[in-house]
C-alpha distance (Angstrom), angle and dihedral (degrees) to the residues before:
residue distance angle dihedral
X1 . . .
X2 3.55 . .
X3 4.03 126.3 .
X4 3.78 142.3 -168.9
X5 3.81 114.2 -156.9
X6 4.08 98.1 -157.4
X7 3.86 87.4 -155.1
X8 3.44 92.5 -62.4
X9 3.77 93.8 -64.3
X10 4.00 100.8 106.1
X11 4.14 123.4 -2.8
X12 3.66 121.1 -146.9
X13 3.60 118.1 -160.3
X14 4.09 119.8 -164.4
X15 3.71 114.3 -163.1
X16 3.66 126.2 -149.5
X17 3.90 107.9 -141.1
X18 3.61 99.6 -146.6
X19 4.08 124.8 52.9
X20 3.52 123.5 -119.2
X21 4.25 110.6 -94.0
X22 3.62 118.0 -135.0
X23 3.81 118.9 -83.4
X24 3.41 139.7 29.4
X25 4.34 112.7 -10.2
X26 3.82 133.0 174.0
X27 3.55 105.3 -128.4
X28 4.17 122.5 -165.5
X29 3.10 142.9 159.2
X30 4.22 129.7 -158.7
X31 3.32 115.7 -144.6
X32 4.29 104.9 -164.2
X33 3.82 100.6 -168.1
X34 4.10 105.1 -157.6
X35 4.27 94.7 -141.1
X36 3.43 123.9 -172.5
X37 3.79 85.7 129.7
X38 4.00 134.4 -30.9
X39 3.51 136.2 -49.0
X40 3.89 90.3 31.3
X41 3.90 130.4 141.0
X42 3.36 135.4 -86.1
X43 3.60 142.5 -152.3
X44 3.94 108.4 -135.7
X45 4.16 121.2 -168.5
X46 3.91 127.3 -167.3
X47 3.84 111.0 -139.3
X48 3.94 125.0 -168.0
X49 3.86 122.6 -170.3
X50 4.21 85.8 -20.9
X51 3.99 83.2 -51.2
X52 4.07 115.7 121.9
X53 3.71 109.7 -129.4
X54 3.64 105.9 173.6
X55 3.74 147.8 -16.3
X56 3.48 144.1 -160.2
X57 4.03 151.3 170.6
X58 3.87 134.2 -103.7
X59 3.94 110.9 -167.0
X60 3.76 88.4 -164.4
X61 4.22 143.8 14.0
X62 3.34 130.7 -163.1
X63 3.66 117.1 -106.2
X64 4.19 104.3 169.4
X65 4.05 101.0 117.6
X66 4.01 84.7 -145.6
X67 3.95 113.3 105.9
X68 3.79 125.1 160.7
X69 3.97 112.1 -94.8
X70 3.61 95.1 -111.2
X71 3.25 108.5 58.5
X72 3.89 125.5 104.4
X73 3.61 158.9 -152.6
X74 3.55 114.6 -124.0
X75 3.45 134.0 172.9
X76 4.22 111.2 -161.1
X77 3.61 94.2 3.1
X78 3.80 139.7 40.9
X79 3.57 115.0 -137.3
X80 3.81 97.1 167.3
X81 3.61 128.5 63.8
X82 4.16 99.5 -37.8
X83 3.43 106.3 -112.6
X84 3.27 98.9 -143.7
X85 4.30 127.2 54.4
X86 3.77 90.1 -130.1
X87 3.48 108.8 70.4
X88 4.21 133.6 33.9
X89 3.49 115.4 -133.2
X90 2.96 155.8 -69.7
X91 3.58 82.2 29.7
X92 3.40 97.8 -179.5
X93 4.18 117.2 -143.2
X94 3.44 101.9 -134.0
X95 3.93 106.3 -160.5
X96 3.90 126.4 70.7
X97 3.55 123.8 -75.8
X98 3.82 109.3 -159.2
X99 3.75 99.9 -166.7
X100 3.66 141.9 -2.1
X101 4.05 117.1 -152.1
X102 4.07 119.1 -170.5
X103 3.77 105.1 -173.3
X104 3.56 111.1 -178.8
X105 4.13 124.3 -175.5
X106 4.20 114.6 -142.5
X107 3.75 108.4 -98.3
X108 3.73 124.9 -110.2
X109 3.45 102.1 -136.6
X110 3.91 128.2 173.4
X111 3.84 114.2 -131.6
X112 3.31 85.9 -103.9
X113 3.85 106.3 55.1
X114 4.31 81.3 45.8
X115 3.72 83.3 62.7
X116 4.02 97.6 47.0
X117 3.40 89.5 49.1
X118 4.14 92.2 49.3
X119 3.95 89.2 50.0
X120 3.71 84.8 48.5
X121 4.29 94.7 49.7
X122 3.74 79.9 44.0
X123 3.67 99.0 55.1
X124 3.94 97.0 53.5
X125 3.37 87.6 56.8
């Protein structure tokens, strides 16, 4: 299951159709950001073992560089505000996770959308 919490505004939950077997699995998820400016959509797919397992739309992201100080970035647990409404936190995974990978493309932004996102920086200052 993966899901993106637009600030708390709308939810959208992408379901894998398959369940995880038993045993060691190579879990992704690709995250195909539409551009042509910020805040756009994005198509996001849910990958097992190099398999596709589900896939799903986001009509909008969230693109304001402003996030309250105490959130996080966890990996097995969630010790912020849970990102999903079906679990409390920390919500500790209690298995073994092997390896994490965060591959990230550079972003095509207008001059524009650079300039938002300065004001933004600017404004948490």
């Amino acid at each position: 299951m993966y899901e993106y919490n637009l600030v708390g505004v709308k939810r959208t939950k992408i379901a894998s159709t398959k369940s995880l077997a038993p045993g060691k699995n190579v879990v992704y998820v690709e995250f195909r950001y539409d551009g042509g400016g910020l805040g756009k959509g994005a198509t996001v797919s849910l990958f097992v073992n190099d398999k596709k397992v589900g896939q799903g739309r986001l009509n909008a992201t969230q693109w304001v560089g402003k996030y309250s100080a105490d959130e996080t970035f966890d990996v097995g647990q969630d010790t912020g505000t849970p990102v999903s409404e079906a679990y409390r936190g920390p919500n500790r995974f209690t298995g073994k996770i092997e390896k994490v990978v965060i591959d990230t493309q550079p972003a095509k932004l207008t001059a524009a959308d650079r300039q938002k996102l300065r004001a933004a920086a600017l404004a948490v200052e």
